[in-house]
N, CA, C and O atoms as a CHARMM CRD file, in Angstrom:
* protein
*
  352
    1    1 UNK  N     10.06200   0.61000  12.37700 PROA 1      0.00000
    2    1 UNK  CA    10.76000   1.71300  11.77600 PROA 1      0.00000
    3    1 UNK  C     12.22300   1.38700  11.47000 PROA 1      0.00000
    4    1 UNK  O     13.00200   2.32600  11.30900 PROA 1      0.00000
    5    2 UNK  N     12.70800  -0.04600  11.36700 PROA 2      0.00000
    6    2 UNK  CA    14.20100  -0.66300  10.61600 PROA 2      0.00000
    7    2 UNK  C     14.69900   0.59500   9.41800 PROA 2      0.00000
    8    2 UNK  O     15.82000   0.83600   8.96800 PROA 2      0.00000
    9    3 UNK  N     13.47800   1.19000   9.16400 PROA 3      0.00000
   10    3 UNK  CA    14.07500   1.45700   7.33500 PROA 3      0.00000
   11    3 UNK  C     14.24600   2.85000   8.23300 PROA 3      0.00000
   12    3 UNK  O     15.39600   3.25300   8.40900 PROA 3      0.00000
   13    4 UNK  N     13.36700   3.44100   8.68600 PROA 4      0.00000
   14    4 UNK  CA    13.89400   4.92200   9.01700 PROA 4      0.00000
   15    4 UNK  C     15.79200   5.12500   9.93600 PROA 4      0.00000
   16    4 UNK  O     16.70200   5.91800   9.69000 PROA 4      0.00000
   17    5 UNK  N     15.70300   4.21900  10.77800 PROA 5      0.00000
   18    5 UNK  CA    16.94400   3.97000  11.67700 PROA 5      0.00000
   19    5 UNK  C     18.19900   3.50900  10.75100 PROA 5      0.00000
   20    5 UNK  O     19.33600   3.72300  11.17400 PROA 5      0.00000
   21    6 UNK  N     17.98400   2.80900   9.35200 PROA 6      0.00000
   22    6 UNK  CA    18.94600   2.26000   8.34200 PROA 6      0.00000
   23    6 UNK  C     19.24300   3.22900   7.73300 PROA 6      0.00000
   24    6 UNK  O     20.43200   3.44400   7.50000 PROA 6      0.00000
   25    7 UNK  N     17.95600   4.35700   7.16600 PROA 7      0.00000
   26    7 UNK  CA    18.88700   5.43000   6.32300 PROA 7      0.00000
   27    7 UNK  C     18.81900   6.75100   7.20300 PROA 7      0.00000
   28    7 UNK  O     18.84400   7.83900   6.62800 PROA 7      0.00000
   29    8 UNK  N     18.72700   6.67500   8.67200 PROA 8      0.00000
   30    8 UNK  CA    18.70700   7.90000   9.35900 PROA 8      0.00000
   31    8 UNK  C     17.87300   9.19300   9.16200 PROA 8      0.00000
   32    8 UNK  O     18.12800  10.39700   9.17800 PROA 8      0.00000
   33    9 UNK  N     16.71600   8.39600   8.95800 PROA 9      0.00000
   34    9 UNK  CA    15.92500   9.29000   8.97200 PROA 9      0.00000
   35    9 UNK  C     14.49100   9.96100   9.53400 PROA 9      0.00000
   36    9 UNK  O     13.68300   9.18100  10.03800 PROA 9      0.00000
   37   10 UNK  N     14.21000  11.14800   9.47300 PROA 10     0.00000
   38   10 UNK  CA    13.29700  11.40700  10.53700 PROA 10     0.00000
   39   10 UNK  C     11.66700  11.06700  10.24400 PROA 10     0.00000
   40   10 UNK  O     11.33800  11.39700   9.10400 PROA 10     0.00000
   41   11 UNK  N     10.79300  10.58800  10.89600 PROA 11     0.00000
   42   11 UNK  CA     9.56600  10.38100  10.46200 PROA 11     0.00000
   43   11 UNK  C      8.84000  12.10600  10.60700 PROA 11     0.00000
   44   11 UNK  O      9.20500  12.99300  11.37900 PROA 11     0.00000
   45   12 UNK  N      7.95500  12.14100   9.78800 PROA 12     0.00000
   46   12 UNK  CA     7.33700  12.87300   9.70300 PROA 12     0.00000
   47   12 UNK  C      5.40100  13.02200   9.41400 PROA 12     0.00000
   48   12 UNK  O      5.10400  13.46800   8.30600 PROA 12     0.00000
   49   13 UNK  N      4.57600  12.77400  10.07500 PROA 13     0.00000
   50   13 UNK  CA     3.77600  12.77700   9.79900 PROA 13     0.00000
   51   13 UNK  C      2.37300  14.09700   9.29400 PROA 13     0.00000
   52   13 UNK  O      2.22400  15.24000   9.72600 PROA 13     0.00000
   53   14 UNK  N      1.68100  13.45300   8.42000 PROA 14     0.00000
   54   14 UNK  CA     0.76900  14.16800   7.80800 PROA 14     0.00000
   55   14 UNK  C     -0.91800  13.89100   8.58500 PROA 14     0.00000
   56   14 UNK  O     -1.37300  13.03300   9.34100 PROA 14     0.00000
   57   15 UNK  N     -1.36600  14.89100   8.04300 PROA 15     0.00000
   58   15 UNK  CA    -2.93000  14.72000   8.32500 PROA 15     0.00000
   59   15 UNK  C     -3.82700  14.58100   7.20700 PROA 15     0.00000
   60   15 UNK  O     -4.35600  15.45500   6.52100 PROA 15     0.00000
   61   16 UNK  N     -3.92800  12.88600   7.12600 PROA 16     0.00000
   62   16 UNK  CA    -4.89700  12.32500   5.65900 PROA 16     0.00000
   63   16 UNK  C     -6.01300  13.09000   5.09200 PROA 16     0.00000
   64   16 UNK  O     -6.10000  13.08700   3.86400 PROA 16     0.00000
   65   17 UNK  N     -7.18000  13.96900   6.00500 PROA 17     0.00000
   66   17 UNK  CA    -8.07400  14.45800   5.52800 PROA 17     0.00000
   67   17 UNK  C     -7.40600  15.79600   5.08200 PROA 17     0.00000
   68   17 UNK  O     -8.16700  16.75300   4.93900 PROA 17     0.00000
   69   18 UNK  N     -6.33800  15.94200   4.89100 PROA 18     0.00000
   70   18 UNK  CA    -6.18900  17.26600   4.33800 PROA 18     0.00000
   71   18 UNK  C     -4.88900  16.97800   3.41900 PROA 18     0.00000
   72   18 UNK  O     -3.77400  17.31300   3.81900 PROA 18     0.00000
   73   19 UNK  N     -5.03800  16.48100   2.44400 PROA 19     0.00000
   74   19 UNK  CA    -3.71600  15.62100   1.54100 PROA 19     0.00000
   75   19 UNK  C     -3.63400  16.75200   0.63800 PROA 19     0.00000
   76   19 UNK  O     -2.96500  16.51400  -0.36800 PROA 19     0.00000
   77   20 UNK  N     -4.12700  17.91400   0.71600 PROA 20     0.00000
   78   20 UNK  CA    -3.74200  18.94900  -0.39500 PROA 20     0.00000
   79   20 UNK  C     -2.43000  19.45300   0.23400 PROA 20     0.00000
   80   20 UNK  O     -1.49200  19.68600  -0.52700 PROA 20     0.00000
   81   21 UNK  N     -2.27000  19.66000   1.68900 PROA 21     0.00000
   82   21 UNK  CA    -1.03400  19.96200   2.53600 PROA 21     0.00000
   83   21 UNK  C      0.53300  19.51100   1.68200 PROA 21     0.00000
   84   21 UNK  O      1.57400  19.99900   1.24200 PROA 21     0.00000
   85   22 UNK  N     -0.24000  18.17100   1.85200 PROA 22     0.00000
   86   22 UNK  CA     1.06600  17.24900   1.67400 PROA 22     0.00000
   87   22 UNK  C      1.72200  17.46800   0.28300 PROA 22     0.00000
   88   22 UNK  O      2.90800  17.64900   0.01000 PROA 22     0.00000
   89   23 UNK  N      0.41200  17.39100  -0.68500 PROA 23     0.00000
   90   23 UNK  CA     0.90400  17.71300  -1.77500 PROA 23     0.00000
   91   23 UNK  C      1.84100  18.88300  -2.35000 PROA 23     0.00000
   92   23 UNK  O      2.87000  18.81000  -3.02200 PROA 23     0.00000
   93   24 UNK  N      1.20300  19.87700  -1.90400 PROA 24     0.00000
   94   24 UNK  CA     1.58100  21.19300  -1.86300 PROA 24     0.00000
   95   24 UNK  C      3.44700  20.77300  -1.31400 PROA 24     0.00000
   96   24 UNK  O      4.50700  20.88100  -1.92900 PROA 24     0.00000
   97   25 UNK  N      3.23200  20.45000  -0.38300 PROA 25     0.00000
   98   25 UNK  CA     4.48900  20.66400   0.38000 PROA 25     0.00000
   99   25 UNK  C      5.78400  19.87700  -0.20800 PROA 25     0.00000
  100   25 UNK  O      6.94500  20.28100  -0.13800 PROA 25     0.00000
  101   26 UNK  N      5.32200  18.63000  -0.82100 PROA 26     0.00000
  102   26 UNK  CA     6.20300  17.96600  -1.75500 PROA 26     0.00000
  103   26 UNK  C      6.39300  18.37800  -2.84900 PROA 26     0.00000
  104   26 UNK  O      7.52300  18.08900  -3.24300 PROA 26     0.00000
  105   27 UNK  N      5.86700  18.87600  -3.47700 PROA 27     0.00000
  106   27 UNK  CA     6.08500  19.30800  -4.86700 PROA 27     0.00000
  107   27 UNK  C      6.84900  20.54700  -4.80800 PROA 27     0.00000
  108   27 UNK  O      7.68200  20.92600  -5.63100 PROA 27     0.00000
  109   28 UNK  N      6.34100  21.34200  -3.36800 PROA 28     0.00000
  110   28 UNK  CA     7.61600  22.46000  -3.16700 PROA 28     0.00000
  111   28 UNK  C      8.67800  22.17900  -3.34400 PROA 28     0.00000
  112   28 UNK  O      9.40900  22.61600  -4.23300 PROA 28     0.00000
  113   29 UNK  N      9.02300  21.12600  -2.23100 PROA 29     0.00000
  114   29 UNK  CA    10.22900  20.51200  -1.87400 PROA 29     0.00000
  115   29 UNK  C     11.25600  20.24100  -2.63200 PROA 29     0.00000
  116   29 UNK  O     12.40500  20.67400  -2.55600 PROA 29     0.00000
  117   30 UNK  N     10.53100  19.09600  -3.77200 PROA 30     0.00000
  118   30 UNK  CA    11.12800  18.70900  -4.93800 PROA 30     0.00000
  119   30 UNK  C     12.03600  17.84600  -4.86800 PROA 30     0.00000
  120   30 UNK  O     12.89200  17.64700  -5.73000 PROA 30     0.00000
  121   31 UNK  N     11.85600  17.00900  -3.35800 PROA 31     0.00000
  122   31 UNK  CA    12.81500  16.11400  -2.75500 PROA 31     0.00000
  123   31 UNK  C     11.80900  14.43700  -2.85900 PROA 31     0.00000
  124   31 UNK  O     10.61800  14.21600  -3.07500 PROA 31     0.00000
  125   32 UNK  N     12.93800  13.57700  -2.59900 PROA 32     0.00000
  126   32 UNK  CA    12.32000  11.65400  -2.72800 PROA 32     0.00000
  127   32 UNK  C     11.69000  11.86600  -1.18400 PROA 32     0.00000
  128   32 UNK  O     12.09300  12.52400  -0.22500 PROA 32     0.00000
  129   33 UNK  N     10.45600  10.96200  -1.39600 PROA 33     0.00000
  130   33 UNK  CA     9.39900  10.76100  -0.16400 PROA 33     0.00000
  131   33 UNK  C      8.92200   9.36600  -0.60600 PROA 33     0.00000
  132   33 UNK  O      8.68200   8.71600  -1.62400 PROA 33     0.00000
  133   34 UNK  N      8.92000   9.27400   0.78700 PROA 34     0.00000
  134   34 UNK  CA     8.42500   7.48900   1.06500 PROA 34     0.00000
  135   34 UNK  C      7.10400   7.64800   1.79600 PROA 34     0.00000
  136   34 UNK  O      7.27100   7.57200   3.01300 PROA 34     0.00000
  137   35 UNK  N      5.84000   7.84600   1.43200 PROA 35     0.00000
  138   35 UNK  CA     4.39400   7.87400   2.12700 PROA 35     0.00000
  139   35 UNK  C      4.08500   6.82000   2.45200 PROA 35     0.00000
  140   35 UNK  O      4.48000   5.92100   1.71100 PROA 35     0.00000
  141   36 UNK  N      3.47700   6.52400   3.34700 PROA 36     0.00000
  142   36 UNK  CA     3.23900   5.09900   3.83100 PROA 36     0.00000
  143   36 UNK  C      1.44400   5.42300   4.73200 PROA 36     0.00000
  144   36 UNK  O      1.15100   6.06100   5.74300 PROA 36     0.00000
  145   37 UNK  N      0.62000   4.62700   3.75100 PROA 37     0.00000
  146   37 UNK  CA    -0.67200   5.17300   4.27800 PROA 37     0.00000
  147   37 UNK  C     -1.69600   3.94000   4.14000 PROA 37     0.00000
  148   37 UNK  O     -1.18600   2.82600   4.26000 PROA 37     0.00000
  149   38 UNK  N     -2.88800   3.99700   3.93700 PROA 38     0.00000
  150   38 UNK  CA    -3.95000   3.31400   3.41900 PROA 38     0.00000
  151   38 UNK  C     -4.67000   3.08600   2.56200 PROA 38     0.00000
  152   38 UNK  O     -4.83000   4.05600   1.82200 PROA 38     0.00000
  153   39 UNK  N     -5.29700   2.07800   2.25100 PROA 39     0.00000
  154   39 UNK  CA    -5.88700   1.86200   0.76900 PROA 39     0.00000
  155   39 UNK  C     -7.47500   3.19500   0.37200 PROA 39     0.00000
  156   39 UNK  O     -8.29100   3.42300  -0.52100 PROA 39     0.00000
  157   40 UNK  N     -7.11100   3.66500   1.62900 PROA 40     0.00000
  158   40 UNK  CA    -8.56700   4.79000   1.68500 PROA 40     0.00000
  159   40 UNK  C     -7.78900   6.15600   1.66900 PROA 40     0.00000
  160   40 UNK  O     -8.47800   7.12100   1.33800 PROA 40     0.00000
  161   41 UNK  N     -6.36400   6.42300   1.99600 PROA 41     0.00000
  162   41 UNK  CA    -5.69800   7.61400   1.87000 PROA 41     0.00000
  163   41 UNK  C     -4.62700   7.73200   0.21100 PROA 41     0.00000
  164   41 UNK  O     -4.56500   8.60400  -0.65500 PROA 41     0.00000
  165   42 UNK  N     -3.98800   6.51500   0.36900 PROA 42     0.00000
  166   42 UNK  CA    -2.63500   6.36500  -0.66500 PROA 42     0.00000
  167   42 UNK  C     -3.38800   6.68100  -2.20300 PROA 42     0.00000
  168   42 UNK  O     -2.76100   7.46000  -2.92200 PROA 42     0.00000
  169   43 UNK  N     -4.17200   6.34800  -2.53300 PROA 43     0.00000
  170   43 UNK  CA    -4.68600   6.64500  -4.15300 PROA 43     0.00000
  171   43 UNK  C     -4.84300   7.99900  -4.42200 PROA 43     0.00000
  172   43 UNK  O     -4.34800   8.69400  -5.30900 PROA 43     0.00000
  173   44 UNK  N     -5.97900   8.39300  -3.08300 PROA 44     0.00000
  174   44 UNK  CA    -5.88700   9.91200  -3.47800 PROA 44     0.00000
  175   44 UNK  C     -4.64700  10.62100  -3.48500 PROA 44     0.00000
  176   44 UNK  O     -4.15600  11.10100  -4.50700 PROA 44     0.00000
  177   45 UNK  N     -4.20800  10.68000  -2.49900 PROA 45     0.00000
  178   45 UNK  CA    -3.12400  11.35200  -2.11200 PROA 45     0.00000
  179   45 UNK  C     -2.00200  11.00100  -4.00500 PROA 45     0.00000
  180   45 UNK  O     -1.63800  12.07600  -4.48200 PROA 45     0.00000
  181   46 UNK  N     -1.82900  10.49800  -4.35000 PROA 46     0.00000
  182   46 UNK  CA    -1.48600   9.41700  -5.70500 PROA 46     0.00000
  183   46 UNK  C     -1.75200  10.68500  -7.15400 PROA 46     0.00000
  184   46 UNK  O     -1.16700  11.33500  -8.02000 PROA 46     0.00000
  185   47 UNK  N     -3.08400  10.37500  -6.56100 PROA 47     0.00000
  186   47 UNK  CA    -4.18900  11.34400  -8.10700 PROA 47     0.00000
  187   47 UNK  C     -3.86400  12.67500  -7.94800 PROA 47     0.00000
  188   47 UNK  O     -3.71800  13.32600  -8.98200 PROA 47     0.00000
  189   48 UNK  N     -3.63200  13.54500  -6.27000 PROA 48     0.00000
  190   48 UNK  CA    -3.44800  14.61800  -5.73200 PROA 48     0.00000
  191   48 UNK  C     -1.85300  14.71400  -6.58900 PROA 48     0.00000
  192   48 UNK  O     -1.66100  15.52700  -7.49400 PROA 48     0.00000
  193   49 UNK  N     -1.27700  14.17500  -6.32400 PROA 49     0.00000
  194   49 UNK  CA     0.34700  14.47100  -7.10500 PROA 49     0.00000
  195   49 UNK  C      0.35700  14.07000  -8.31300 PROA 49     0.00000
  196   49 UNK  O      1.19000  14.90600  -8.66400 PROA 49     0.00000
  197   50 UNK  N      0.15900  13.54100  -9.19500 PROA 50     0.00000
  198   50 UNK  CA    -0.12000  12.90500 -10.50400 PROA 50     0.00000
  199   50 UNK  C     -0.95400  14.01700 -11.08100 PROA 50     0.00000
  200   50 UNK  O     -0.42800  14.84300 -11.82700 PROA 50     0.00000
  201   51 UNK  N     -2.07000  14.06700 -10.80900 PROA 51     0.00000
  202   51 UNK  CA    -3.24600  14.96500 -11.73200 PROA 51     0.00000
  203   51 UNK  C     -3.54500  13.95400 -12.45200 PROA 51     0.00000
  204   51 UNK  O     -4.05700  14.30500 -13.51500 PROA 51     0.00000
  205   52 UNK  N     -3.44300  12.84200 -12.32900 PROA 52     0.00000
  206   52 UNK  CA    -3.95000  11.01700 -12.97400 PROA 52     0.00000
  207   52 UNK  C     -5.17300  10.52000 -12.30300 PROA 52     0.00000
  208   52 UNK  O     -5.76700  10.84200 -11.27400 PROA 52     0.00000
  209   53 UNK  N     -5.38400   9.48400 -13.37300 PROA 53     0.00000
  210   53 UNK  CA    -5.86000   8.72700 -12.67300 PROA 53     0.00000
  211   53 UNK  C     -5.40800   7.49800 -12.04700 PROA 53     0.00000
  212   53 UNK  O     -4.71800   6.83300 -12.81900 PROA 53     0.00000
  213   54 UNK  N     -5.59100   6.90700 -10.74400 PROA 54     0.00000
  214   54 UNK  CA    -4.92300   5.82200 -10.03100 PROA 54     0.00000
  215   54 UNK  C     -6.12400   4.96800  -9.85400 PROA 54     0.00000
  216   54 UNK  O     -7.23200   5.37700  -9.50700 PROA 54     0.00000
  217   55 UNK  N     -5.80500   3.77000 -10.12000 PROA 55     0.00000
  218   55 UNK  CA    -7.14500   2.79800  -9.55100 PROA 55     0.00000
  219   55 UNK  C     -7.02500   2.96400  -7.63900 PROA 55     0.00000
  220   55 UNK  O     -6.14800   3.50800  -6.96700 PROA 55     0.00000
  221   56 UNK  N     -8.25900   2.26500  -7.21900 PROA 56     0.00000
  222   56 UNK  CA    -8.39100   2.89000  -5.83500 PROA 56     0.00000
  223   56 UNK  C     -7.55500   1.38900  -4.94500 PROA 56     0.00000
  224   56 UNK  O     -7.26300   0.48200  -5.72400 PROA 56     0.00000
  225   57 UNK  N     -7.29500   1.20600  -3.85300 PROA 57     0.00000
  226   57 UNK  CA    -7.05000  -0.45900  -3.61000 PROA 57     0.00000
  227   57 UNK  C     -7.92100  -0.55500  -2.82200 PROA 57     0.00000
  228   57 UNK  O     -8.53400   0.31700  -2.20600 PROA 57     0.00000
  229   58 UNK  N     -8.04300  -2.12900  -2.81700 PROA 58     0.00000
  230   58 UNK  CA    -8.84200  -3.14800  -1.92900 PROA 58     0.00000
  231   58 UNK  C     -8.52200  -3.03000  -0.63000 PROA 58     0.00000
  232   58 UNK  O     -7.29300  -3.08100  -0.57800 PROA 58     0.00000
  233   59 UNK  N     -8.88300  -2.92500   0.23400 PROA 59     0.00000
  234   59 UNK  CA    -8.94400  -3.28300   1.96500 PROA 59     0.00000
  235   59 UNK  C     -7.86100  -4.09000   2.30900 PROA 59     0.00000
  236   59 UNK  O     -7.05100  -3.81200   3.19300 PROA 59     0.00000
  237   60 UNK  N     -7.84000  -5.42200   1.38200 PROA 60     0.00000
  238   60 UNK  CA    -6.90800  -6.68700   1.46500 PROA 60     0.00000
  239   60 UNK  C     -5.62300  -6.50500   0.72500 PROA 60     0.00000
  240   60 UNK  O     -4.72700  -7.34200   0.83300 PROA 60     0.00000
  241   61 UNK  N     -5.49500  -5.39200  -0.05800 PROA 61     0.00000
  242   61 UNK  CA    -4.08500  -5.53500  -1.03400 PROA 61     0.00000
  243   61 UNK  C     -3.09300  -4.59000   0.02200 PROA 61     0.00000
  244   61 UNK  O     -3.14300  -3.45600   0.49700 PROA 61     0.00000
  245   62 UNK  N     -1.99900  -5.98500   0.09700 PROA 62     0.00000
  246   62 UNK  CA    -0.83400  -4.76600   0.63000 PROA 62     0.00000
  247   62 UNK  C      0.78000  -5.39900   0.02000 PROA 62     0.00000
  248   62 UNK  O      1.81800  -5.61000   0.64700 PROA 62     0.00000
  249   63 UNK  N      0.52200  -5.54200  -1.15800 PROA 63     0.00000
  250   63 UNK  CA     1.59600  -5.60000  -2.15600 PROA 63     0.00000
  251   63 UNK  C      1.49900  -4.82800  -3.27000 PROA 63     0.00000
  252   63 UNK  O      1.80200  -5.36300  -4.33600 PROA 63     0.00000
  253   64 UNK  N      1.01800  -3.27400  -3.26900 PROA 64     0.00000
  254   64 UNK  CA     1.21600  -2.73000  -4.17600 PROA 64     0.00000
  255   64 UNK  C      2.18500  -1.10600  -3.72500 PROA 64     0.00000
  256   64 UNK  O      2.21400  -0.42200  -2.70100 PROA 64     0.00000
  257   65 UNK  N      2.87700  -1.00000  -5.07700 PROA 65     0.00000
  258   65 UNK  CA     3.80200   0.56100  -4.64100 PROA 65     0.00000
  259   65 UNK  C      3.11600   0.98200  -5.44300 PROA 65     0.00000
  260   65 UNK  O      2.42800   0.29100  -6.19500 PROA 65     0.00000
  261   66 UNK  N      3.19700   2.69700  -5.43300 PROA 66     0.00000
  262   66 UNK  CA     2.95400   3.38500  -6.21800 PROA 66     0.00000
  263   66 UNK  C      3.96900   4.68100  -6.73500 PROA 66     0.00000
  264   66 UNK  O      3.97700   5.78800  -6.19500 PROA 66     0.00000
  265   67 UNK  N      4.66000   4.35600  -7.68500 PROA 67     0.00000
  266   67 UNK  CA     6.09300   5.68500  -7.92500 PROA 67     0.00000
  267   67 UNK  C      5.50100   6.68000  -8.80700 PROA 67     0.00000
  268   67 UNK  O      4.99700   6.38400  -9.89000 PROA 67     0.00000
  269   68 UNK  N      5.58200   8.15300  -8.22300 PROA 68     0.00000
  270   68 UNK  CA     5.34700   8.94700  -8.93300 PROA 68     0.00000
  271   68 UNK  C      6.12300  10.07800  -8.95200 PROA 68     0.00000
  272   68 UNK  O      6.05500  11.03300  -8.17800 PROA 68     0.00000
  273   69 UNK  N      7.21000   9.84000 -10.31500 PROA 69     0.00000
  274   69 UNK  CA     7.88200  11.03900 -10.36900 PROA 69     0.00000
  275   69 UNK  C      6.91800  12.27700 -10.99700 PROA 69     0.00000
  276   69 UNK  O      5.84100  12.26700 -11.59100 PROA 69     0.00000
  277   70 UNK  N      7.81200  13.31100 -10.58400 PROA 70     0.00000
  278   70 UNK  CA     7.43000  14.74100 -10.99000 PROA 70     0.00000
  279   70 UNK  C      8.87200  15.54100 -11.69800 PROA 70     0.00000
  280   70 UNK  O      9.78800  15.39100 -10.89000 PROA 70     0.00000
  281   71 UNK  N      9.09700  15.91000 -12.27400 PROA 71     0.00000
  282   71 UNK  CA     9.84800  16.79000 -12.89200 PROA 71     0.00000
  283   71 UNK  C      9.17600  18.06200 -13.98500 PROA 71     0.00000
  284   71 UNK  O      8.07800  18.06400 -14.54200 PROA 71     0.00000
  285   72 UNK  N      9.82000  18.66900 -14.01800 PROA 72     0.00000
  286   72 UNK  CA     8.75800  19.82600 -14.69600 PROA 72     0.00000
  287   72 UNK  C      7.51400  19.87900 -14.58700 PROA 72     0.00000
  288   72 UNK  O      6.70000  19.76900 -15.50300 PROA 72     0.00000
  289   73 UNK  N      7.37500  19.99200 -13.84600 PROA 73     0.00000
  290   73 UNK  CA     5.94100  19.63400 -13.98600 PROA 73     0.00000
  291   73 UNK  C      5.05900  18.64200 -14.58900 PROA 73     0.00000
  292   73 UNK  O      3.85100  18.79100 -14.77800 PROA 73     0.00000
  293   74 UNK  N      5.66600  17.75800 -14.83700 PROA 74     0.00000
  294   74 UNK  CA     4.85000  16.45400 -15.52500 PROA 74     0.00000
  295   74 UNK  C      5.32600  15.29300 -14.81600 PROA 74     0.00000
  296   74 UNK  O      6.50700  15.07500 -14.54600 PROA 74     0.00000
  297   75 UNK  N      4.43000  14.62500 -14.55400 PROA 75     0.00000
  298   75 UNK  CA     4.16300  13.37100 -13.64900 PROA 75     0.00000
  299   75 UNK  C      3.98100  12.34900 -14.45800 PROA 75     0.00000
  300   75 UNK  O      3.09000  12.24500 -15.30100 PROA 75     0.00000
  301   76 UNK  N      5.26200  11.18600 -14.08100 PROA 76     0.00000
  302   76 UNK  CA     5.31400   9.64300 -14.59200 PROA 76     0.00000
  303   76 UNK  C      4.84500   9.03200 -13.11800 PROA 76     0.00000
  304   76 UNK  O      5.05400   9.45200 -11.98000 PROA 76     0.00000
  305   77 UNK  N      4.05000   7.74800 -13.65900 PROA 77     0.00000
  306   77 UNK  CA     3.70300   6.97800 -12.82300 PROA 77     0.00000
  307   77 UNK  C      3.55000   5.43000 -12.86000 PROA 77     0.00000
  308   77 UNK  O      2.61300   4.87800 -13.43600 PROA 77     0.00000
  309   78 UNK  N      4.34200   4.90500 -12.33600 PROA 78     0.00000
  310   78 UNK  CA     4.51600   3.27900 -12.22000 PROA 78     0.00000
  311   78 UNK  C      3.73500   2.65600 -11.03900 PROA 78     0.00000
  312   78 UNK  O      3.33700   3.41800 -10.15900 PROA 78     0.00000
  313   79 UNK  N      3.55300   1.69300 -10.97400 PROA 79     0.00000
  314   79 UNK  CA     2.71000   0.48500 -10.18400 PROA 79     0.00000
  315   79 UNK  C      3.57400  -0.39200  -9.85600 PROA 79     0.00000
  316   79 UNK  O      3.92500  -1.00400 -10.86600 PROA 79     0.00000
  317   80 UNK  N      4.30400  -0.90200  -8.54700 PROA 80     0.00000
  318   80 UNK  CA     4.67100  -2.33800  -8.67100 PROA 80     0.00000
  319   80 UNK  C      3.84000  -3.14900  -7.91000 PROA 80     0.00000
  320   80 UNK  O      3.59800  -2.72000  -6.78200 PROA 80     0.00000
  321   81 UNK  N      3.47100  -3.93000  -8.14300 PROA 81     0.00000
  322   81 UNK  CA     3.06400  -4.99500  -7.59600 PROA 81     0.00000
  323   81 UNK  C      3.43100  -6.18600  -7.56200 PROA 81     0.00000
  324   81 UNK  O      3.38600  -6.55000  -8.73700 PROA 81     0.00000
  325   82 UNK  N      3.85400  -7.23800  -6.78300 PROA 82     0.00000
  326   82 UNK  CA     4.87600  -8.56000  -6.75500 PROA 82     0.00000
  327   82 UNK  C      5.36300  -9.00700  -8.00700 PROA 82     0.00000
  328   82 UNK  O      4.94700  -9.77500  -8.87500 PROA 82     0.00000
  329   83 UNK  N      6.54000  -8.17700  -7.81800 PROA 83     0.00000
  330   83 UNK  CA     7.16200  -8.64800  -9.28500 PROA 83     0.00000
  331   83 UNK  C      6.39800  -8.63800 -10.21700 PROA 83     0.00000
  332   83 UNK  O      6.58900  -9.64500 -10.90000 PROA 83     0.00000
  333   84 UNK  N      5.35700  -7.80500 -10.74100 PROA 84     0.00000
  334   84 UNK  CA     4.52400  -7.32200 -11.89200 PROA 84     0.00000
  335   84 UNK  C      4.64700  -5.77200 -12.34800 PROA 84     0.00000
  336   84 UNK  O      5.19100  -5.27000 -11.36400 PROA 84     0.00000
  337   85 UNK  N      4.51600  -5.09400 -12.96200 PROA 85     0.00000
  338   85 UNK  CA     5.34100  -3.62600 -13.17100 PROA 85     0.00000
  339   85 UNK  C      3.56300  -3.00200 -14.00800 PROA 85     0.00000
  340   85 UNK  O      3.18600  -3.56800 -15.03400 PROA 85     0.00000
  341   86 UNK  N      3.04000  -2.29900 -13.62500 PROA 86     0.00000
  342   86 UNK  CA     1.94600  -1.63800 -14.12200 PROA 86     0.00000
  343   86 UNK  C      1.88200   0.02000 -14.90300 PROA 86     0.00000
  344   86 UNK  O      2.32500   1.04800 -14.39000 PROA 86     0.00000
  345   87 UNK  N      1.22600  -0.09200 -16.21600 PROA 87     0.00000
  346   87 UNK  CA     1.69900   1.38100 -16.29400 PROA 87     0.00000
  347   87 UNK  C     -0.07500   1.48600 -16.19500 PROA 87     0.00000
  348   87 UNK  O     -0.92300   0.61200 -16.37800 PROA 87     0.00000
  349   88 UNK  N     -0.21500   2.97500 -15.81700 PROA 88     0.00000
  350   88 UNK  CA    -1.66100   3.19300 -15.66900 PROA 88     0.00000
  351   88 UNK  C     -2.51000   3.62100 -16.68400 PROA 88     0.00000
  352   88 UNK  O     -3.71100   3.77600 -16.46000 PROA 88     0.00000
């Protein structure tokens, strides 16, 4: 937790089988979030804020981000992956 203690900040955790929560609660918010999950939680949770489609990941991939702004209600969404930039 280096990155939480660097920008002082508090962890907060969610409950994966219920990612409508989360969604809901961020989009209230309308504030920057850093999710940090699994290749079986992070996509949905992804498609859940987007209203997109996200490819799903592999078991083995753990070099990919996923940025998804929201403003007005419309959702941009970028991919990075090692120094490769993905639009979906």
């Amino acid at each position: 937790m280096p990155l939480l203690r660097q920008l002082e900040l508090e962890l907060n955790s969610y409950d994966p089988r219920n990612q409508s929560t989360l969604v809901e609660s961020l989009l209230t918010q309308q504030k920057n979030a850093l999710i940090v999950g699994h290749s079986n939680t992070i996509p949905e949770l992804a498609r859940l804020l987007c209203e997109c489609a996200v490819a799903d990941l592999d078991d083995t991939e753990y070099d990919r981000l996923i940025i998804i702004s929201v403003a007005d209600s419309e959702a941009v969404v970028k991919t990075l992956q090692q120094n490769r930039v993905f639009q979906p």
